[in-house]
N, C-alpha and C positions, 0 to 999 in steps of 0.2 A: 500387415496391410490388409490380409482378408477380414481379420476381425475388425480394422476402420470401415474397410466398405459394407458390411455384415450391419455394424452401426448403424450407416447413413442409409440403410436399405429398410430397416426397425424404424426411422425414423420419420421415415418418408411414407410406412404405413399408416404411423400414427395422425400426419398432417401433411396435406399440399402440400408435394415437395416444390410449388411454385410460389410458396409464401414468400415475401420480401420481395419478389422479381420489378414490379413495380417501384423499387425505393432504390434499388439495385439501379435500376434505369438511369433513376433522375439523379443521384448522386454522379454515377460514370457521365453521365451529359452533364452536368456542373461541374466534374472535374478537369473533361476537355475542354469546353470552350471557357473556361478561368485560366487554364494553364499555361504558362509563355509559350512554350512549343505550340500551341496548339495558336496564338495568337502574332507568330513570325508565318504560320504558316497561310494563316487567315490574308494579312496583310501584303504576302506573294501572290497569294492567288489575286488576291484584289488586283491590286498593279498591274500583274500580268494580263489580265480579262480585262481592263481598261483600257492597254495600251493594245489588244490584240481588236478589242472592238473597235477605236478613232481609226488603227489602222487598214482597218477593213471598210468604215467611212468614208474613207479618203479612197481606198481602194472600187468603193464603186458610187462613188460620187457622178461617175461620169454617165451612168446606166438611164439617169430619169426615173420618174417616179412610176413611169407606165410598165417598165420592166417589172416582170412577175415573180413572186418570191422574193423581193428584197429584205425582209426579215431574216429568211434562212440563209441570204449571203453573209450577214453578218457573222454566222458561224462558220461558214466554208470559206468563205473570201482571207487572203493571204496575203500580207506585204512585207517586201525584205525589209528589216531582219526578224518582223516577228513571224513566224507560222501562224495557222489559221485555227480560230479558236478552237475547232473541234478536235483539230490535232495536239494542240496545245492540252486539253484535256485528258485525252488519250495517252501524254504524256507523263502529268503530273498523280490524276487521282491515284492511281496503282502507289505513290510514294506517299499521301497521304493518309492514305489504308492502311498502308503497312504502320505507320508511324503512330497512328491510332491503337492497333492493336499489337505489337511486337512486344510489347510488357506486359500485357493485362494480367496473365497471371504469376509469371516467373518474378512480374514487380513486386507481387506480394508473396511469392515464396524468400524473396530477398529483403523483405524488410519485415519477415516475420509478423504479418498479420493475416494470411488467409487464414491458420488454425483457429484463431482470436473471430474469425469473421465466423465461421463452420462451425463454432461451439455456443453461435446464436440460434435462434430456431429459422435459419438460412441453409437450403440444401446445395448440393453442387449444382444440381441442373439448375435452381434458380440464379446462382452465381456466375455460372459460364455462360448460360443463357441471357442475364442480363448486361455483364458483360461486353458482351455482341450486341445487343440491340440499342444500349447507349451509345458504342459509338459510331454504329452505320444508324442511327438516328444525328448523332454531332454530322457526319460527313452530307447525311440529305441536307439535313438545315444549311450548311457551308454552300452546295453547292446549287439548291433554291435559291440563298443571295445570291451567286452570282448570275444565273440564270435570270432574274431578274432585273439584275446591273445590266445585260447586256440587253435585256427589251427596252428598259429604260435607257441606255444610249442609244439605238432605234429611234425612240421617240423623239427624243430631241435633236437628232444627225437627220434622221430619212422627211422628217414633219406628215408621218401620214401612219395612220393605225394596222397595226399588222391585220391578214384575213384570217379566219376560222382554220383554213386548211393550215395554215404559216404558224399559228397558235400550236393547233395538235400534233401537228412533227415536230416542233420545238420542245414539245410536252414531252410525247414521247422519248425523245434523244434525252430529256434532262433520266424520266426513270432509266433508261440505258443504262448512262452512266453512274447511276445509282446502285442499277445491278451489277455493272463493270467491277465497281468499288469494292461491292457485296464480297464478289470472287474474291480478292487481293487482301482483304479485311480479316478473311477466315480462313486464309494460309499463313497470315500473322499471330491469329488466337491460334492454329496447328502448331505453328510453331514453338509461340510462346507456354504451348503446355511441354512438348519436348523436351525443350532445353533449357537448363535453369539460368545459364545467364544470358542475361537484356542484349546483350549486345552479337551472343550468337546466335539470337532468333531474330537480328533485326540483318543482322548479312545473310544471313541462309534465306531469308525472303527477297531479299534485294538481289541476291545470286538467280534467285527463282526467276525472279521478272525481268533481270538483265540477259537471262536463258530465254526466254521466248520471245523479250523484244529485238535483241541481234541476233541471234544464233539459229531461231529454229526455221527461219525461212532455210537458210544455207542446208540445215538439216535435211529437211524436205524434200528438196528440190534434188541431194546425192541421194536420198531413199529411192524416190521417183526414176532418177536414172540406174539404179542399181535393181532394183526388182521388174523395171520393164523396159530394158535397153533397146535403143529403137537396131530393129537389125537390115530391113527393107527399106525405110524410109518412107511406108505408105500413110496416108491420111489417120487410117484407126489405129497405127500405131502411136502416131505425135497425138490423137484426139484420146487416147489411154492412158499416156502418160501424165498429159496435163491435169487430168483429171483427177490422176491419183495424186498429183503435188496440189489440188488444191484441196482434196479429201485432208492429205499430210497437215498442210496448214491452218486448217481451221482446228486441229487440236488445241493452239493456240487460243487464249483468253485475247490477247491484241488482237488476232485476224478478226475474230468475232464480233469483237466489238467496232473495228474499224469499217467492215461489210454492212453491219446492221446502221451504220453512221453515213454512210455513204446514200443506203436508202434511203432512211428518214428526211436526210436535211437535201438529195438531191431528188424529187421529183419525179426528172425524169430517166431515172435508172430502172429499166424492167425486169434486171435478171441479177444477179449476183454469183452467177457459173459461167460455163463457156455454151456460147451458143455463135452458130455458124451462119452466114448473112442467108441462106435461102431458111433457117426456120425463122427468120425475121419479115417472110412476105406474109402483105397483111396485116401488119404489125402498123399505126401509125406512131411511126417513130419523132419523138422529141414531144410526144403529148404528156403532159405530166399524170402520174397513176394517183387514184385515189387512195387516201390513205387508210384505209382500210385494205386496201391492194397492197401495200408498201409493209402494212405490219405483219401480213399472212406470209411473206418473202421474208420476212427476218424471224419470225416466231420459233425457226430450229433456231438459231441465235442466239435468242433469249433463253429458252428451255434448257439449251446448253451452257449458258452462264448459270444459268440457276441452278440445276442440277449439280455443277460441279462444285460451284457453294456449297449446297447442302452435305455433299458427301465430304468438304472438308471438316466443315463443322458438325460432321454427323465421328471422323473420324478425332479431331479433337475430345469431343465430348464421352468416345470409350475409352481415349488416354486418359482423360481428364478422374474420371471414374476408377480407374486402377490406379490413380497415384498416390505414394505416399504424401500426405502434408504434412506431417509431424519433423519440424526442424529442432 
């Protein structure tokens, strides 16, 4: 193994070890959106986002056209039995990320062609790297169409053109959930370098995200009463606690992205912590913030989706690099 890597290390002096990364792209993004997997998952999300936007039409049909923000109700607005689109997102992308990337490589240590791919003049980092960027490149494209399906059922449900402010929180939320993706995408390539078969790197990520989406609130919240049990029952003791269970939870890839969703698409949310009715004097409450105000509130948020991406795929890419590929 040292003299493989010893190789690829000769090799990479000699030339860009980012040669190919571009072909690498375009072929991974023709291989998902050509693939059936990738086009039952297309045609769910469609449906779902259809039936979650008429139902959200219906759902504030009743508002008038003078009610403010009616673009962004289309994504927060909720009717039984569907949930509301943003939630609805919240729920699926994490399974389409995975599902993107849970084989990318162990696919091709199993069908015995990454050696065959590496004894081109294609280096690993161009390899892992393009990898990853074709398919959180397929996942934006996916989820730009739908972001767009649901401006266009707006158009044709609400008869009136969304405003500039309604636009760029919309924007925002779609990169969001891009970044959301991002996260869940590159603990599927982590994965998919570990373990060699397909199917134990696709439950070891689906165990991951079904761990933060049930489990870690419960976690949290015994942490919270174990390291600061209230003993007095005075105000800074219940105002310490809290705060350490909401410290606990935003470890969490969901909380963060649910928080940062809450902003964006509702306006008039000022805070995203706990805060107690007298620091609210002076405050004109229920005025919606600019969104420029609204992104500076979520910007740990994002920083922290992104960071934690990177350090997956920063920790992929030194397995990636120690592995044998000679099958």
């Amino acid at each position: 193994m040292d003299r493989e890597v010893n190789r690829d290390q000769n090799q990479a002096r000699e030339g860009s070890p980012w040669k190919g990364l571009g072909v690498i792209i375009a072929k991974e993004m023709a291989d998902h959106l050509t693939s059936a997997r990738m086009r039952i998952l297309e045609i769910l999300i469609v449906l779902t986002a259809a039936g979650t936007g008429y139902a959200a039409l219906q759902n504030i049909s009743g508002f008038g056209n003078q009610d403010e923000f009616l673009f962004l109700k289309l994504f927060t607005s909720a009717r039984e039995p569907l949930p509301a689109f943003a939630g609805f997102m919240g729920f699926l992308v994490p399974l389409v990320a995975i599902a993107l990337a849970f084989d990318a490589i162990n696919g091709e240590f199993n069908r015995r062609t990454l050696s065959r791919i590496l004894s081109q003049p294609i280096y690993r980092d161009a390899l892992l790297l393009g990898k990853f960027l074709g398919a959180f490149g397929t996942l934006a494209l996916v989820l730009a169409a739908i972001w767009l399906l649901i401006f266009g059922i707006g158009l044709l449900g609400l008869g009136v053109p969304p405003t500039a402010q309604e636009v760029s929180r919309s924007f925002l939320f779609l990169l969001t959930t891009i970044i959301y993706g991002g996260f869940w995408m590159a603990l599927g390539m982590l994965f998919s370098v570990l373990f060699r078969q397909t199917a134990t790197a696709a439950l070891g990520s689906i165990a991951v995200w079904l761990f933060f989406t049930a489990f870690w609130e419960i976690l949290a919240n015994l942490a919270a009463q174990s390291l600061l049990p209230i003993q007095h029952g005075f105000l800074e003791e219940l105002m310490a606690r809290a705060r350490l269970e909401l410290v606990l939870s935003r470890i969490s890839p969901n909380t963060l992205f649910v928080e940062a969703t809450v902003a964006l698409l509702s306006p008039a949310v000022r805070s995203l912590g706990l805060i107690l009715p007298f620091e609210l004097q002076g405050a004109i409450l229920g005025a919606p913030l600019p969104v420029g105000q609204s992104l500076l509130m979520i910007w740990p948020h994002l920083s922290g989706l992104f960071a934690a991406t990177i350090l997956l795929f920063a920790l992929a890419y030194i397995a990636f690099q120690r592995k044998e590929i000679r099958v």
